[in-house]
N, C-alpha and C positions, 0 to 999 in steps of 0.2 A: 490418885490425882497427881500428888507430886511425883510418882512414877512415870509417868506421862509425860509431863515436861522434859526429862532427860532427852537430849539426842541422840545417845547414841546406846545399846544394848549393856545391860548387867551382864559381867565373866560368866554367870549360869544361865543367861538367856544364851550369850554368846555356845555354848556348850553343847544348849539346846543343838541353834541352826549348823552349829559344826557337823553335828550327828544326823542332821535331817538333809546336808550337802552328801556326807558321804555315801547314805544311801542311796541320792538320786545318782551320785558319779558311779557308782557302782550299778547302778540298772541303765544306763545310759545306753542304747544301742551302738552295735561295733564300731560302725561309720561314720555314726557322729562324732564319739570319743577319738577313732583316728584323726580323721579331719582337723580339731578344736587341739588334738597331740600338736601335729605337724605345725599348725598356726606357733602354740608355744612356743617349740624348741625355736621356730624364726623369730617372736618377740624377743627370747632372751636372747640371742643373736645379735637382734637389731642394739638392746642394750650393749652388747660387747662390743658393737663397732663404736658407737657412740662414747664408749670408754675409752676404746684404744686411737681415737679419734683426737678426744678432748686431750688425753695426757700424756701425746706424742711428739717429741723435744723439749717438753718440761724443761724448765729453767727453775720451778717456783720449788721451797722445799719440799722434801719427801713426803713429809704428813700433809700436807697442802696439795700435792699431790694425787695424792691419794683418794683424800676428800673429795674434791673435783670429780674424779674417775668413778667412785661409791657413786655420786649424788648422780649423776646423769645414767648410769647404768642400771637404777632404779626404773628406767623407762620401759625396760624391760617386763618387769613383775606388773608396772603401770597399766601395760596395755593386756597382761594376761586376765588379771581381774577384773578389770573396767571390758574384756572384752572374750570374757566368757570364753577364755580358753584351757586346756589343759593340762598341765605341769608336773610333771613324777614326782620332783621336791614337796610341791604344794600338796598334793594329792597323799602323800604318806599320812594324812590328816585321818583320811577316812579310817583309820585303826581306831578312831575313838566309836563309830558305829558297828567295829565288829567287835571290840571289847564289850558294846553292850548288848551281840546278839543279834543284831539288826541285819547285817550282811555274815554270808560267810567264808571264810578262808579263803575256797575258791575265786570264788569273788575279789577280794583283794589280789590276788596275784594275778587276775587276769587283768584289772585296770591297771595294776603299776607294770606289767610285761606290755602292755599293748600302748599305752601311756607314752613309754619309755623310749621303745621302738618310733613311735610318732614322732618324738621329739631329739630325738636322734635324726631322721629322715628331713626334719623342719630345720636344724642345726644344719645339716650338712649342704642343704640348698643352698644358706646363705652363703658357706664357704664360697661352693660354685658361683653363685653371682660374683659375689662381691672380687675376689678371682678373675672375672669376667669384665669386672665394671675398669678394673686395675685400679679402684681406692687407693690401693698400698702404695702406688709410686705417687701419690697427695705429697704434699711440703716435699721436695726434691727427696722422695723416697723415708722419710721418718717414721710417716704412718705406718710401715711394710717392717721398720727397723723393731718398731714399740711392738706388734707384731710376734714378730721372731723371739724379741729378748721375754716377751710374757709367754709365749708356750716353751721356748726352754727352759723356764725358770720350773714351769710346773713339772714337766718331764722328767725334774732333776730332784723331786721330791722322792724322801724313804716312805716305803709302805705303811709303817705304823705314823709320821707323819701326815701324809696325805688322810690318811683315816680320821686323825684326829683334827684335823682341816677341815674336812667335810661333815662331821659333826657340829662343829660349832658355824657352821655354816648355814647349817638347815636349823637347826637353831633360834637363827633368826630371820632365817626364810620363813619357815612357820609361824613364828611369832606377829611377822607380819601381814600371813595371812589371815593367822587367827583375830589380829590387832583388825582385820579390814570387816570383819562379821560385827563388831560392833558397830560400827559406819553404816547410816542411812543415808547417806549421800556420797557421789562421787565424788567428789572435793573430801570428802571425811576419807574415804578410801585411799585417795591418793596421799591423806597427810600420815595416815597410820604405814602405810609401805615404804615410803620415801627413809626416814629415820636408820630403821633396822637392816634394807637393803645397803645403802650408803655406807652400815657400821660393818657389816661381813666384807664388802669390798677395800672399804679403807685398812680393813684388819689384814686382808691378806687371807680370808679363808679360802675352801674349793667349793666351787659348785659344779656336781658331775654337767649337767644340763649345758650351765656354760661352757664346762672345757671341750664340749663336742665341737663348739665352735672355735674358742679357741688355739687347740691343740692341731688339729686339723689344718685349719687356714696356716698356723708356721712351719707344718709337713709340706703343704700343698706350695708355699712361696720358697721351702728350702729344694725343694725340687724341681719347680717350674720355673721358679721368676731368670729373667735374663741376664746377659753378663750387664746391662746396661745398671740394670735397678744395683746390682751388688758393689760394682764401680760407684754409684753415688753414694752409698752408705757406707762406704771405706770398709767391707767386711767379705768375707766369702761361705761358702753353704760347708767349708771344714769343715768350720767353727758352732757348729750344730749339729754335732755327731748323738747328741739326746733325743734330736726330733725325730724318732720312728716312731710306726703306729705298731711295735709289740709293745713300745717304752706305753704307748699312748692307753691301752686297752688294759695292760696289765701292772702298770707300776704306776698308771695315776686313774684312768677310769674306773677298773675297779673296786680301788680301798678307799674313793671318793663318794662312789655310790654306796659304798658298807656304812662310810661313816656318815652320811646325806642320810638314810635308812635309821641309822640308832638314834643320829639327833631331831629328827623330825619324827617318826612316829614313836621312838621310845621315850624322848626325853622333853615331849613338846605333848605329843596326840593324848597315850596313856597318862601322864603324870593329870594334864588337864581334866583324860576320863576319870581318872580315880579320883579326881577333890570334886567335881561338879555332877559325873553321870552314877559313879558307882554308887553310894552312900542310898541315892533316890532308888537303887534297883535293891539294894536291900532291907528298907524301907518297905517295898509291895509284898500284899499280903501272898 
């Protein structure tokens, strides 16, 4: 009875539905899972512009900063769980149902490859809109400026770096998705994601997912934008000799996804399966 009263799910109920998610995303047919991919990679998207949006000619301190830039980029993750879409980050979760047997191997490498790719395809859309919409030259060119200076920054990360960026990123990607299973209400959903997103971005970690967006869109303005945009923001496309897409695929998306990978399903999915699902599986007679 007093169980009942609780709002929101016990870590081992939680543990439960984690494992009973991963199997449904892993039987999920092709079309639906691409589709609900491509939606993602555009919500985290949407959260990046609204980042790069909000913290563009800052004046306020750095950590304030920052803050600001975390908290609304949260909208991001917002609209993926409040709207039933699909996320490579998120989804490294489901290792806690093939650690119990439930799906197998194949299985997992086919949602996070296909996943992956959706949300790649969903990222890069936005580039091309937002591109199209000319966003960037907002506030007499800032927006275009904050832009440029965040994908060079990333471009310009060491491999073991970026690795360990991306670990601690997903980290607390997962944590709050895992934080959003105990949530029986959307308002509970949205207050357990908000916290952990907000802390990865004000930290300064990676998230592969986002930098598709990111990285992309300061290639896409160091290459396209006019002489007009770069005259108003006192700078020229020299000065971004980082922003290529080998820099882009090989020195930041992939030791971002390796580390997105260890910290979400090794250090988030398993650890979770070994204190709540494993113990009950040795348990059976």
């Amino acid at each position: 009875m007093q169980e009942e009263m609780i709002d929101s799910l016990l870590p081992s109920e939680m543990a439960k539905k984690a494992e009973q998610v991963g199997v449904a995303k892993a039987n999920m047919p092709f079309a639906k899972t691409f589709m609900l991919s491509v939606l993602a990679g555009s919500f985290i998207a949407l959260g990046a512009v609204f980042s790069t949006t909000v913290t563009a000619g800052s004046t306020l301190p750095f950590g304030v900063t920052k803050l600001l830039g975390g908290l609304v980029f949260s909208l991001g993750l917002v609209l993926v769980i409040a709207g039933g879409a699909e996320l490579f980050t998120g989804n490294n979760l489901i290792i806690m149902a093939w650690a119990n047997h439930k799906i197998k191997t194949i299985q997992v490498l086919k949602n996070w490859t296909l996943v992956y790719a959706g949300n790649l395809i969903g990222a890069f859309s936005m580039v091309a809109l937002m591109y199209l919409s000319g966003q960037y030259a907002f506030g007499n060119g800032v927006v275009g400026a904050n832009m440029l200076a965040i994908a060079k920054a990333k471009c310009e990360l060491g491999f073991v770096q970026a690795v360990a960026l991306g670990i601690l990123c997903n980290i607390l990607v997962c944590l709050a998705v895992w934080l959003s299973f105990s949530a029986r209400s959307l308002t509970g959903k949205i207050a357990a994601i908000v916290y952990p997103i907000t802390a990865f971005v004000a930290a300064g970690f990676e998230h592969s997912i986002a930098n598709m967006y990111f990285i992309p869109m300061g290639i896409l303005l160091k290459q396209q934008a006019d002489a007009d945009f770069w005259t108003r923001i006192n700078n020229t496309a020299q000065n971004y000799t980082s922003l290529t897409w080998e820099r882009f695929l090989t020195g930041n998306l992939l030791p971002v996804t390796i580390g997105n990978i260890i910290g979400g399903a090794v250090l988030v999915g398993l650890v979770y399966w070994f204190v709540f699902l494993k113990p009950q599986q040795q348990q059976q007679p």
